[in-house]
C-alpha positions as CSV (number, residue, x, y, z in Angstrom):
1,X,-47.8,25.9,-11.5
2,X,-45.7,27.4,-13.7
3,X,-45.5,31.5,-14.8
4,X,-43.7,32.7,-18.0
5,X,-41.9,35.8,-17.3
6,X,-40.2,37.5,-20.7
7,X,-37.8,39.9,-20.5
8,X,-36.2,41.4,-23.6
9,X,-32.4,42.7,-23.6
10,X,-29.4,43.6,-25.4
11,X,-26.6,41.4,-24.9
12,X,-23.4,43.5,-23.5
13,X,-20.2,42.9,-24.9
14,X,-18.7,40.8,-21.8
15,X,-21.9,38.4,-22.7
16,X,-22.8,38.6,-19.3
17,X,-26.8,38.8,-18.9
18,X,-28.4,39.7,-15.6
19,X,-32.3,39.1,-15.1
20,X,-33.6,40.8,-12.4
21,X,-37.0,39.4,-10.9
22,X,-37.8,41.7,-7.7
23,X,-41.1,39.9,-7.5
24,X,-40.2,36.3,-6.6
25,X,-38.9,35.1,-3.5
26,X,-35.6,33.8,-2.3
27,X,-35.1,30.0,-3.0
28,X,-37.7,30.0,-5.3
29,X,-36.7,27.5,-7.9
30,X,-36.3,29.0,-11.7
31,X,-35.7,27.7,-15.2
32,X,-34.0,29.4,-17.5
33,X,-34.0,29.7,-21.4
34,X,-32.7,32.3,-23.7
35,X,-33.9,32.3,-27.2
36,X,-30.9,34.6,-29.4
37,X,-32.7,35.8,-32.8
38,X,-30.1,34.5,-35.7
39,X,-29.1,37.2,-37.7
40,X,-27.5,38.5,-34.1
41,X,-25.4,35.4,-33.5
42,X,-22.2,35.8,-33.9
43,X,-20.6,32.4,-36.1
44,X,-16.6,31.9,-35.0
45,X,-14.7,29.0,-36.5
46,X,-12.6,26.6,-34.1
47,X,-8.8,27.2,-33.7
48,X,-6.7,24.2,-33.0
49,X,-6.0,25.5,-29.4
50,X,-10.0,25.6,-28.9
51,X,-10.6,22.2,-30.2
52,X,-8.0,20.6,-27.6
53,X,-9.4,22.9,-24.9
54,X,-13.0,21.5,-25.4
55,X,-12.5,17.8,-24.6
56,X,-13.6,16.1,-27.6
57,X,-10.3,15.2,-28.8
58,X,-9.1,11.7,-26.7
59,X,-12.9,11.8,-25.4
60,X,-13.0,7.9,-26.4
61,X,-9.0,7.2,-25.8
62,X,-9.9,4.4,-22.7
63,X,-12.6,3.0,-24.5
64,X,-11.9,-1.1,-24.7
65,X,-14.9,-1.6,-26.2
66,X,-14.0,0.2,-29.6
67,X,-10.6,-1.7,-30.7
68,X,-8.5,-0.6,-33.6
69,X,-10.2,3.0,-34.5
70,X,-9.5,2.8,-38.1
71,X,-11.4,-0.1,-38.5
72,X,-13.7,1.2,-36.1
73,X,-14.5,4.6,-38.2
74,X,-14.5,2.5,-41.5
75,X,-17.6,0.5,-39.7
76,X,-19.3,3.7,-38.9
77,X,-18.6,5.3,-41.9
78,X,-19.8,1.6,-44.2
79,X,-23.1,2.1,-41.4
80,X,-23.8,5.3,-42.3
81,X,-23.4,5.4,-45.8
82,X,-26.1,2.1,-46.2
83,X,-28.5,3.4,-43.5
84,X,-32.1,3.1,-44.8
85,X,-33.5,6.8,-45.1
86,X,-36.4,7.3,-43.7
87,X,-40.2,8.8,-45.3
């Protein structure tokens, strides 16, 4: 069985949110999710030093499968430009 338990809170500014749940017992297993209304998010572009730092770039560098990339991303690009659209 599963129990819904809603807590509302402001956000701190280290981001850091603690949920305390006196009521359940130790090992009990939990899921969270946190639901941020919009006009409160915060948008911040990408520098060039957080683009490296996240992975993506190289993410497919030992990928035999994929060949010479430019020719590769002309296919995708010729694939998505003559997709059927759907209803």
């Amino acid at each position: 069985m599963l129990t819904a338990l809603r807590q509302t809170m402001t956000v701190p500014a280290d981001g850091n949110i603690k949920i305390y749940l006196p009521d359940l017992k130790p090992g009990s297993k939990a899921e969270v999710i946190v639901l941020v209304e919009e006009n409160a998010r915060q948008h911040r572009h990408m520098t060039g030093s957080d683009l490296l730092a996240s992975g993506v770039v190289g993410l497919w560098a030992k990928r035999k499968d994929l060949g010479d990339s430019l020719e590769f991303a002309r296919q995708l690009r010729q694939n998505a430009e003559h997709r059927e659209r759907g209803s």
